[in-house]
C-alpha positions in Angstrom: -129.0 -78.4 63.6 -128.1 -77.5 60.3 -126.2 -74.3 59.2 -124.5 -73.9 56.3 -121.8 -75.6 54.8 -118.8 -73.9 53.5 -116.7 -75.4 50.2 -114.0 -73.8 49.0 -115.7 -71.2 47.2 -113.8 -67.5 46.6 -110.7 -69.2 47.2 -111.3 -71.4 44.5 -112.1 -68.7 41.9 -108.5 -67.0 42.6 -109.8 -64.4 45.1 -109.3 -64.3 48.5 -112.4 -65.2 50.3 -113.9 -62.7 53.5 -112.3 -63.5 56.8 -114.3 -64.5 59.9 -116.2 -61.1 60.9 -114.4 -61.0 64.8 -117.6 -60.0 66.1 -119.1 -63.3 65.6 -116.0 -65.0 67.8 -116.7 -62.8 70.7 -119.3 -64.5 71.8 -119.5 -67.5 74.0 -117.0 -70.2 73.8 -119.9 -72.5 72.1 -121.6 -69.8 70.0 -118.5 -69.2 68.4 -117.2 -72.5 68.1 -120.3 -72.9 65.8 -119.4 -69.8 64.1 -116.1 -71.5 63.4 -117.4 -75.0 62.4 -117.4 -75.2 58.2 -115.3 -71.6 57.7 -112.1 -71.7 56.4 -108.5 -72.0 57.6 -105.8 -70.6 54.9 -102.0 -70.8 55.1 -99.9 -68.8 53.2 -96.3 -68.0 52.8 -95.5 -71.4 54.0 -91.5 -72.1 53.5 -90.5 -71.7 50.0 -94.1 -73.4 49.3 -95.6 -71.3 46.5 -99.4 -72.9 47.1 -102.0 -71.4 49.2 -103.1 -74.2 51.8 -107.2 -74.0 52.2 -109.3 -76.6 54.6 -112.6 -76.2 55.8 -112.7 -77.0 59.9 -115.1 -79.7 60.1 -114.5 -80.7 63.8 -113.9 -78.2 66.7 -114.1 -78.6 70.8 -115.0 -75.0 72.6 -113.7 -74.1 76.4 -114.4 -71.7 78.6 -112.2 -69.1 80.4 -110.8 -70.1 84.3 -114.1 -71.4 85.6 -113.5 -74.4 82.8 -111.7 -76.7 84.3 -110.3 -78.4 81.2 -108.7 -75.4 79.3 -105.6 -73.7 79.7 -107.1 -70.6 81.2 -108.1 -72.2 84.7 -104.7 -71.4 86.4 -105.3 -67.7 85.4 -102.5 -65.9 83.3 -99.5 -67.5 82.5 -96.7 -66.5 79.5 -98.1 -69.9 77.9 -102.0 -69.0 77.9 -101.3 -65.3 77.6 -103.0 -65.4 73.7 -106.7 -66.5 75.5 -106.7 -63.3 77.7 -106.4 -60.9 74.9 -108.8 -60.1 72.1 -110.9 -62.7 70.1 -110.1 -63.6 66.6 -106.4 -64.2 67.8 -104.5 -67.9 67.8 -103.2 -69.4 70.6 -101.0 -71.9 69.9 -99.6 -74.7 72.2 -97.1 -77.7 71.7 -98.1 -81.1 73.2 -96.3 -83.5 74.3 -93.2 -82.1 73.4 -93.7 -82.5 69.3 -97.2 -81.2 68.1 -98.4 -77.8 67.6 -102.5 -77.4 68.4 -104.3 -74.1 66.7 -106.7 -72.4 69.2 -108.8 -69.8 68.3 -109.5 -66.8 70.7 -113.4 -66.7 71.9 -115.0 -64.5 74.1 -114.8 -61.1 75.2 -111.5 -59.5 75.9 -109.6 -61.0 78.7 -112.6 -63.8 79.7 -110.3 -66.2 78.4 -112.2 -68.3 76.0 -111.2 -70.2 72.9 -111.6 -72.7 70.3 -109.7 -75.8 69.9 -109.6 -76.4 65.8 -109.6 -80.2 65.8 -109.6 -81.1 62.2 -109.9 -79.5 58.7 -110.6 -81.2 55.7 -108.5 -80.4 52.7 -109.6 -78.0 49.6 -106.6 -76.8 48.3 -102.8 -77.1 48.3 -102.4 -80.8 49.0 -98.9 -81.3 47.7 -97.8 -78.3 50.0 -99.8 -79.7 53.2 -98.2 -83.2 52.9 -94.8 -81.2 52.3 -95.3 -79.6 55.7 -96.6 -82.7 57.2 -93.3 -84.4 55.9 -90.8 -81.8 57.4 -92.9 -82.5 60.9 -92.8 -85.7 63.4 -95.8 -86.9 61.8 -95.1 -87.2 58.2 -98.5 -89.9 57.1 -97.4 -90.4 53.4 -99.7 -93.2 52.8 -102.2 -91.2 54.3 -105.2 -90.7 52.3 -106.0 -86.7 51.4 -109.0 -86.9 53.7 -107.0 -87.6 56.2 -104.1 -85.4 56.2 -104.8 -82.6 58.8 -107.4 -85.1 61.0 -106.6 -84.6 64.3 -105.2 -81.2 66.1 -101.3 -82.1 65.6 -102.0 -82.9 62.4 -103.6 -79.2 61.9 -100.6 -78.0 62.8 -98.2 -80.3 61.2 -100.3 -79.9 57.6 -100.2 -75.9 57.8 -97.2 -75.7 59.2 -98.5 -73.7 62.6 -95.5 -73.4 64.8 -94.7 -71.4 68.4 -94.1 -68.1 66.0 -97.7 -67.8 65.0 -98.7 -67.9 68.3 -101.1 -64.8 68.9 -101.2 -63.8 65.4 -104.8 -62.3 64.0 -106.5 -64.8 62.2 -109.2 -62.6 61.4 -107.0 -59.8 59.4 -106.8 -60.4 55.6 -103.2 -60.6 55.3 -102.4 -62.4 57.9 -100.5 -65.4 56.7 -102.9 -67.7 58.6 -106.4 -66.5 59.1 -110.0 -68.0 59.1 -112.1 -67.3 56.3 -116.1 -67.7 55.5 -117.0 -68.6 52.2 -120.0 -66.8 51.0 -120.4 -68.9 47.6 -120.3 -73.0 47.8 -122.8 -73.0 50.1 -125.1 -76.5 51.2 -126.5 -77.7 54.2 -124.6 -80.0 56.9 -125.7 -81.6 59.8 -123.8 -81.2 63.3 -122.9 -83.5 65.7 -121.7 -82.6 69.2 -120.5 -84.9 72.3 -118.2 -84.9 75.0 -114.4 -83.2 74.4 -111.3 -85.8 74.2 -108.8 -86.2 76.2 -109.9 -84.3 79.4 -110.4 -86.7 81.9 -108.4 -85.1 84.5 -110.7 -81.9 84.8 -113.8 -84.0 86.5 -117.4 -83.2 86.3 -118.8 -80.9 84.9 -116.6 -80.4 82.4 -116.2 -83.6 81.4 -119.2 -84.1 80.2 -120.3 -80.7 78.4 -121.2 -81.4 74.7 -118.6 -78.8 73.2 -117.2 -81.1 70.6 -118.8 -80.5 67.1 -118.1 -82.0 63.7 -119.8 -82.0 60.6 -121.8 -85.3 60.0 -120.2 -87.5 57.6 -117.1 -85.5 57.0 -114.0 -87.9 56.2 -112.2 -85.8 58.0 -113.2 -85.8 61.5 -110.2 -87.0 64.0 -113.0 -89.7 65.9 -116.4 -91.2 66.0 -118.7 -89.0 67.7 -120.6 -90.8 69.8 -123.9 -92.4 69.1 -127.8 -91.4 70.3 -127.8 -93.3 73.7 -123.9 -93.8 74.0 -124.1 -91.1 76.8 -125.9 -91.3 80.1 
């Protein structure tokens, strides 16, 4: 599987690169998760930070709406989950235990609940103003290398500063001050690998098991290992 791979293109040259076109996210939780895989996430209008912050998502996990039993949606409506039952293209953000903000992405039709859990992004631009928001969070990683500064979903949300108040916000509107972008000019070929989602033990089979985690192969950015040819029954 190889689709393209996204650099940091337009948003390199000074202009504001195309967002994600919404149609492409309202289609099943894995379609789109692909979709998302190598676009863009910027962050503008971060704090008094004068920097545009630009990554490319290099590792995503997709879940479905209610009939998934690990996402958020499986209880029905809630004022938590309330962003997944709306339109596509929209974030839904969530804190975990207590301290970390996690960026999901609105997948699906309307109202089937659906979204995209951006696992990690690897840095393009504005490092000095991700590790500035990474510093005024719980998880401030100074010796961190750059590679590694928004690996893991708290860490998304630590580096681009993605708190409870951008919770439902459009990312697929141009000046939205975080939004998901395609870049239609560094483009090269990437392989994708895909295994088992983290972290959801509790939700049994099936859904344990579904493939809907995806990185970009060899990425120094991805949050773990994927698992090897043969490593899964």
């Amino acid at each position: 599987m190889t689709p393209p791979h996204r650099g940091s293109g337009g948003a390199a040259q000074g202009r504001p690169p195309p967002t994600v076109d919404r149609r492409l996210l309202a289609a099943n939780p894995l379609t789109a998760a692909s979709t998302l895989l190598g676009a863009l996430l910027v962050r503008t209008g971060l704090g008094d930070q004068p920097e545009t912050i630009v990554g490319r998502i290099v590792e995503v996990e997709a879940y479905g709406g209610q009939e998934d039993r690990a996402s958020h949606a499986r209880m029905g409506p809630t004022a938590r989950n309330a962003p997944m039952f709306g339109p596509p293209g929209h974030a839904y953000v969530y804190l975990v235990y207590g301290m970390h903000t996690c960026l999901n992405v609105v997948a699906g039709p309307e109202a089937s609940a659906s979204a995209v859990l951006i696992r990690a992004v690897e840095p393009l631009e504005g490092m000095a103003a991700m590790r500035h928001a990474r510093a005024l969070s719980r998880t401030p990683g100074q010796h961190v290398p750059d590679a590694r500064v928004a690996a893991g979903p708290g860490l998304v949300g630590a580096a681009f500063g993605i708190g409870r108040d951008l919770n439902g916000v459009d990312l697929c509107r141009a000046g939205s001050t975080l939004r998901l972008a395609r870049d239609d000019i560094a483009c090269s070929p990437f392989d994708v690998l895909q295994g088992p989602r983290i972290g959801i033990a509790y939700a049994g089979e099936p859904a344990v098991s579904l493939p809907w985690r995806l990185g970009i192969a060899g990425s120094p950015s991805l949050s773990k290992p994927f698992p090897r040819p043969g490593d899964i029954p």
